[in-house]
C-alpha positions in Angstrom: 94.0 118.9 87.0 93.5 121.4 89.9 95.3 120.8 93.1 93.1 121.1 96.2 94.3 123.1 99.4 92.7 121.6 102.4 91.9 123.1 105.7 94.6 122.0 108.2 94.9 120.9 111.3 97.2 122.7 113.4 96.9 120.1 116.4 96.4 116.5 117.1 92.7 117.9 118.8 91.6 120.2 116.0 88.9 119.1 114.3 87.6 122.6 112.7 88.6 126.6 112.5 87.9 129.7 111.6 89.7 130.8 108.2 90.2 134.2 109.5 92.5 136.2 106.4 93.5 135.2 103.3 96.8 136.2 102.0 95.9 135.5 98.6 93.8 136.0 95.7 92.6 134.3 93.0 95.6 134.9 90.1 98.5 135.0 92.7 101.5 132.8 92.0 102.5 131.2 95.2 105.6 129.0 95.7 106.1 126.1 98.0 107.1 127.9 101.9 104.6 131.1 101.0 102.2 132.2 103.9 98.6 131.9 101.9 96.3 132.7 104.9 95.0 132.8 108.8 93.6 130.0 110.6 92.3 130.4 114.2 92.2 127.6 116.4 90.1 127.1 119.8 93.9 128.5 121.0 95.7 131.0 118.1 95.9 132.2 115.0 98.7 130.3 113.0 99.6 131.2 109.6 99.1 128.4 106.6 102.2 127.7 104.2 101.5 126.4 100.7 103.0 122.7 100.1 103.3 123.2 96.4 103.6 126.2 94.0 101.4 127.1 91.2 98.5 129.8 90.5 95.6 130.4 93.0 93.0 129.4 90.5 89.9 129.7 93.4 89.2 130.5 96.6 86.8 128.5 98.5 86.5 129.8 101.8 85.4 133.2 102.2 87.5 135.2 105.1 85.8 135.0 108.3 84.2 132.0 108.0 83.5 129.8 110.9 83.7 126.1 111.4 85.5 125.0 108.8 85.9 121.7 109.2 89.6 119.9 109.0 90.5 118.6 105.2 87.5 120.3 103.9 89.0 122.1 100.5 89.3 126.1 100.8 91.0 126.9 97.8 92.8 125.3 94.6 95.8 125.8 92.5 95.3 125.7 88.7 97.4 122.5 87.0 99.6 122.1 84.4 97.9 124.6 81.3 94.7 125.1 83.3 93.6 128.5 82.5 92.2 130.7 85.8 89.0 132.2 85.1 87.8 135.5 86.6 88.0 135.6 90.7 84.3 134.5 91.8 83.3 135.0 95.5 84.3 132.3 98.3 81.3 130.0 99.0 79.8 130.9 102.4 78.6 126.8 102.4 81.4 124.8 102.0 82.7 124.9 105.8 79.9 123.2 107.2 80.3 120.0 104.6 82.9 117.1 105.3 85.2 116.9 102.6 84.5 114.3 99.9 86.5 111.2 99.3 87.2 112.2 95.6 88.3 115.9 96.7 91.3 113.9 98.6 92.5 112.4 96.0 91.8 110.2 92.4 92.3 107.0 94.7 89.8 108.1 97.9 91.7 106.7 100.3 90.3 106.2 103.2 89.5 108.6 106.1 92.7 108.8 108.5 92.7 107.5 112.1 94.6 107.2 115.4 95.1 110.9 115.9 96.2 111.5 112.0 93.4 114.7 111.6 96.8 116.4 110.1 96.7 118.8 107.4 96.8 117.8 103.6 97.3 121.0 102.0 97.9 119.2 98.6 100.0 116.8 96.6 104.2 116.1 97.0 105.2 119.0 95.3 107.7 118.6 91.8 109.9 121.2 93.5 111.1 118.3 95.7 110.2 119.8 99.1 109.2 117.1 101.0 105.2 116.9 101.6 105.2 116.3 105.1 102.0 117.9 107.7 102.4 120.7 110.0 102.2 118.3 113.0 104.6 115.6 111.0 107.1 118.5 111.0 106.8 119.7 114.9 106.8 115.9 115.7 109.9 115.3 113.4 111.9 118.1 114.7 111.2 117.3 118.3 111.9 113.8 118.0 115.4 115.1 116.1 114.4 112.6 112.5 115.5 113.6 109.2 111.7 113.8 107.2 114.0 112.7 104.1 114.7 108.9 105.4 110.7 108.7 106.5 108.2 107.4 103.7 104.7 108.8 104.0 101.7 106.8 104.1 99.4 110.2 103.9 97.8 110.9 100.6 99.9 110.9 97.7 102.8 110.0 99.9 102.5 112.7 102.7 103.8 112.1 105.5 101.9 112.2 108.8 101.9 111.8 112.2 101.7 108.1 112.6 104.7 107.6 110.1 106.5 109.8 112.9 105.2 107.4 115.4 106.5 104.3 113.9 110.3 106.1 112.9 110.5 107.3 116.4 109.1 103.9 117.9 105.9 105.8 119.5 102.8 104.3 120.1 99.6 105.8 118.9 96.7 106.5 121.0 93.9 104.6 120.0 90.1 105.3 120.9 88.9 103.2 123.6 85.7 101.4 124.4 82.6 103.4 122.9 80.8 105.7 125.5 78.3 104.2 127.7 75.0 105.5 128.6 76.4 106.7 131.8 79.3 108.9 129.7 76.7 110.2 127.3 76.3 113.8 127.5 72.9 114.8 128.2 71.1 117.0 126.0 71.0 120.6 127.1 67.6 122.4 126.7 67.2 125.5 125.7 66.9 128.9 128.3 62.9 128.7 127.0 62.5 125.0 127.9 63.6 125.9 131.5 61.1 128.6 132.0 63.5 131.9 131.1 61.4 134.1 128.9 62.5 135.0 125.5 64.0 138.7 125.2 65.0 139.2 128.4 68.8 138.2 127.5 71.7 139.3 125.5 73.4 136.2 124.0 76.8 136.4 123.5 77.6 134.0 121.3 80.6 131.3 121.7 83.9 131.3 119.7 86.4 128.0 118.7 88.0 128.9 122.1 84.8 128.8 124.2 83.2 126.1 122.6 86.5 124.1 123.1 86.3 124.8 126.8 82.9 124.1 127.4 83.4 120.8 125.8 87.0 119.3 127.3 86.0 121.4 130.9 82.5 118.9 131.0 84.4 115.9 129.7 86.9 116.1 132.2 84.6 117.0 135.4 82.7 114.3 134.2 85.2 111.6 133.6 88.1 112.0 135.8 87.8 110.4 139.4 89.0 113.9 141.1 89.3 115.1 144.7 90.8 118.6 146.2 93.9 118.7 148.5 94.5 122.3 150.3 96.9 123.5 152.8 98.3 126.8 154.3 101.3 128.2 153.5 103.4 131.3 155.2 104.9 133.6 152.5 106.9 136.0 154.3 110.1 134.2 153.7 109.1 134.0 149.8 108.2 137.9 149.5 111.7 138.5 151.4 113.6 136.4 149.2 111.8 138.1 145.8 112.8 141.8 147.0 115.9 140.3 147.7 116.1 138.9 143.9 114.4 141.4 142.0 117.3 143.8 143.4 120.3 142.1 142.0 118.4 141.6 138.9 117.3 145.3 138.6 120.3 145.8 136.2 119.2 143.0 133.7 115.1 144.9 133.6 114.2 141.4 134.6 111.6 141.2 137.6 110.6 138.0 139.5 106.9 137.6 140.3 105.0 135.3 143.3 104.2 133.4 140.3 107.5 133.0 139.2 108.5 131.4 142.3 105.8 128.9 142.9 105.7 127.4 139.4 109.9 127.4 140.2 108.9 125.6 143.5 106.3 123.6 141.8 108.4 122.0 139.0 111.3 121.5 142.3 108.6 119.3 144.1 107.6 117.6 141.4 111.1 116.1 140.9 111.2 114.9 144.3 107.7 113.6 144.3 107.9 111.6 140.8 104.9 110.2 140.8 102.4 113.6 141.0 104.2 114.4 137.8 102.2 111.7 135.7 99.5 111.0 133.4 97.0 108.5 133.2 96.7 106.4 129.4 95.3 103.2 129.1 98.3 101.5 129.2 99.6 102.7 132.6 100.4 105.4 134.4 103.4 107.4 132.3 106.1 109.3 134.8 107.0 112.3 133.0 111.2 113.1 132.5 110.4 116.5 133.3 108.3 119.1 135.0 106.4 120.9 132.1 104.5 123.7 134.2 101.8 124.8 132.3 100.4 128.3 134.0 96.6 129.4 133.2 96.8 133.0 131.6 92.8 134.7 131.3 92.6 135.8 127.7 89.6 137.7 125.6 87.3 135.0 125.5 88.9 132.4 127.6 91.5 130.8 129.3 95.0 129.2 128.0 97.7 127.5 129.4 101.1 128.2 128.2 104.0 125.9 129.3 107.5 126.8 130.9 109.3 123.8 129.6 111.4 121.7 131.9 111.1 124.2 134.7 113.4 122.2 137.2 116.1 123.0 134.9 116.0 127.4 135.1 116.3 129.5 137.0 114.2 132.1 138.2 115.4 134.6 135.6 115.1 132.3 133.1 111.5 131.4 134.2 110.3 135.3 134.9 111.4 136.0 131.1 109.6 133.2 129.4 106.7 133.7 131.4 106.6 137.5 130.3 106.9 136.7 126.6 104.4 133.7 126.7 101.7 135.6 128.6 102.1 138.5 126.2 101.9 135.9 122.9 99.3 134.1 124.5 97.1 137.4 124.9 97.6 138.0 121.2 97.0 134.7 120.2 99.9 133.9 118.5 101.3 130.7 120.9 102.3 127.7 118.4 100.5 124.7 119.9 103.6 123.2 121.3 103.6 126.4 123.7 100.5 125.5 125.1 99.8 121.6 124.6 101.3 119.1 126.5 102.4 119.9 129.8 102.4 118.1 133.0 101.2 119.8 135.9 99.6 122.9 135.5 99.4 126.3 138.0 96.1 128.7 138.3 96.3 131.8 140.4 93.3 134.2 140.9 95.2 135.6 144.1 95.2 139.0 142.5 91.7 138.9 142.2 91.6 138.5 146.3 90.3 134.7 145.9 91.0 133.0 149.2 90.9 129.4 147.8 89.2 127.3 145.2 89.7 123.8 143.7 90.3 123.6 139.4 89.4 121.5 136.9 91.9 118.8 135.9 93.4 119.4 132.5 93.9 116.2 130.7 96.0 115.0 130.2 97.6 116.5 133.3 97.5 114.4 136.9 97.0 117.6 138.8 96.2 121.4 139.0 97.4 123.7 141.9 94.7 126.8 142.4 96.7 129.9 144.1 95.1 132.0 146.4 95.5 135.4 147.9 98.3 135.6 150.2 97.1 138.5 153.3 98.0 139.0 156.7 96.3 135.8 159.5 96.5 135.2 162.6 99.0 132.2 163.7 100.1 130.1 166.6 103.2 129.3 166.8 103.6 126.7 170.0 101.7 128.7 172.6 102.2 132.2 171.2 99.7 134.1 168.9 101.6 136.0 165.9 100.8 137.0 162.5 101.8 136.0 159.2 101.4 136.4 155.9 99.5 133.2 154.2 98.3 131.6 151.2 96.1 128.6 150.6 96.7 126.5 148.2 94.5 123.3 146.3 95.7 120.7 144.7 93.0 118.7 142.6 94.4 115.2 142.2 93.4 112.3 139.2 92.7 109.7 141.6 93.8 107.3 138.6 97.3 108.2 139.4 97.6 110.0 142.8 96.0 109.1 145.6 95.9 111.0 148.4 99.4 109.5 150.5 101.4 110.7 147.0 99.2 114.6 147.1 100.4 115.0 150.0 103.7 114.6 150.3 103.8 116.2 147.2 102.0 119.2 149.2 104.8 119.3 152.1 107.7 119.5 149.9 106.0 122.2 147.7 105.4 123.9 151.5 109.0 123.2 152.4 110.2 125.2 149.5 107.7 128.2 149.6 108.6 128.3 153.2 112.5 128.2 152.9 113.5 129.4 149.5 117.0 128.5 150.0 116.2 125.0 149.1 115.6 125.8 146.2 119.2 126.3 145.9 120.0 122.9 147.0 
């Protein structure tokens, strides 16, 4: 009996991708570890193990192919005396079709839930590699559990992400109440419908990433209670301080930025204002442990949002060099999603683009975005004396489910505290 290979997913949101290069070809012998193809994601390309060994005995998929939906079969190992025919060419159909029960396996289980949309590549291999998901590995790792003590509830005994949950005492997210009318997103007509005369555009058509942004950017404008916090800040202290920096570090080749600095004097405030480092959930309001910055980085095609981890803990050397090598990864799409999912505030700074000020949109599950603008040379008083300075405005847009505007705002002075004096950030 052939052993399917299904399309997985490489994050608790994917729901489809684009199988962008296979590795294989029909014939191949592949062992249990080996990279077998390319999946793009709305975010990166990640390459695809296989979970058991055997020979590639069809391929499914053809390369290139968009949409594919999550568990939907792309290719097959022959079984046990199954003889491999000649190579016939990937169907361009099969993407667009949800996988069938019986192509799961002979049982059909049923379809998972709770956030288990996880990969299941194929069956618990006889090499004795444990069949565990992508995700069910990242979770395991993180949450330091041996996958060997954890029985898997996942077809054919796979283990998943919810058997994680229950080992590490975490509790799912479940869907809440269905959408009412006022939540329903209204249809969008067509450039024709609205009077726009056909052949006088060039459509550019979107990708995973930009339909992915479209759809979480409306959901969130939409559904999150927001409101936009600015306030002036003098940089001249902060610019002194970098040249001051960047010079004892010129031996090391390691050069601070203005960005380094505020998401440094971002994660600082955020530890002394607790609470506008929190999420809403249904449950309550969760206080994060640390300050996961996650800083938006303009890409071909988008925007993503890769995440210096417990930034209260580095140091500005520290920060400047993992910022460098995430920007550069995130460009070439090749971030793994827990580079760029999660975090806990995030940063956005088109002050090299000579923005002045503008307001973001929240990125769930996130309690706040700061926007950056330009700093440049303003006019300020001082008591009753005219001087000039150089300044920056800055907007924080706020979940109103978890900060009101009191806990923005002190958040605000103590990020303007340290931008002003960067010596506390020494304290």
């Amino acid at each position: 009996m052939s052993i399917d290979i299904l399309m997985p997913a490489l994050s608790p949101t994917m729901e489809e991708g684009v199988l962008a290069k296979w590795h294989v070809a029909v014939g191949d012998t592949v062992k249990a570890g080996d990279v077998i193809a390319e999946i793009e994601t709305d975010k990166a390309t990640m390459e695809v193990e296989a979970v058991d060994e055997g020979v590639i005995s069809a391929l499914l998929v053809a390369a290139g192919t968009e949409g594919v939906k999550v568990n939907t079969v792309i290719a097959q190992l022959a079984g046990d005396g199954e003889r491999v025919s000649a190579p016939q060419p990937p169907s361009p159909d099969a993407p667009g079709l949800p996988p069938k029960g019986d192509d799961l396996n002979a049982s059909n289980p049923p379809p998972l839930g709770e956030g288990d949309r996880e990969a299941v590549e194929g069956v618990r291999p006889s090499s004795g590699r444990i069949a565990a998901s992508p995700l069910a590995r990242r979770l395991a790792r993180a949450a330091g559990l041996d996958l060997a003590t954890i029985s898997g509830s996942g077809p054919h005994g796979r283990i998943i992400k919810r058997d994680i949950d229950a080992q590490a005492g975490r509790r799912p997210v479940t869907a809440q109440a269905a959408p009412t009318q006022a939540s329903t997103p209204r249809q969008v007509q067509s450039l024709e419908e609205m009077g726009i005369a056909p052949g006088s555009y060039d459509l550019i058509p979107l990708d995973g990433m930009g339909k992915t942004i479209a759809r979480r950017m409306t959901e969130s404008f939409r559904d999150i209670p927001h409101f936009p916090l600015s306030i002036d800040l003098e940089l001249d202290a902060l610019l002194n301080a970098r040249t001051r920096i960047n010079a004892g570090l010129e031996a090391s080749g390691v050069k601070v930025s203005v960005n380094d600095l505020i998401i440094r004097c971002a994660a600082l405030a955020l530890k002394r204002v607790p609470m506008a480092n929190a999420s809403y959930t249904p449950q309550g309001i969760a206080v994060h442990h640390h300050a996961d910055i996650a800083v938006a980085v303009a890409i071909d095609g988008g925007l993503i949002t890769p995440i210096i981890r417990a930034a209260e803990t580095k140091g500005l050397a520290q920060i400047a060099t993992e910022m460098k090598d995430l920007a550069a990864r995130a460009r070439a799409r090749k971030l793994k999603p827990e580079e760029f999912q999660g975090g806990t505030f995030s940063i956005s700074n088109l002050g090299m683009f000579g923005i002045k000020s503008f307001a973001s949109i929240i990125n769930e599950p996130q309690g706040a975005i700061l926007s950056v603008g330009a700093g440049e040379k303003r006019a300020v008083v001082r008591g009753d004396r005219l001087g000039i300075a150089t300044v920056m405005t800055v907007t924080m847009t706020c979940d109103h489910r978890v900060l009101n505007g009191t806990i923005g705002a002190q958040w605000l002075n103590d990020f303007k505290a340290l931008v002003e004096d960067p010596l506390m950030m020494l304290a």
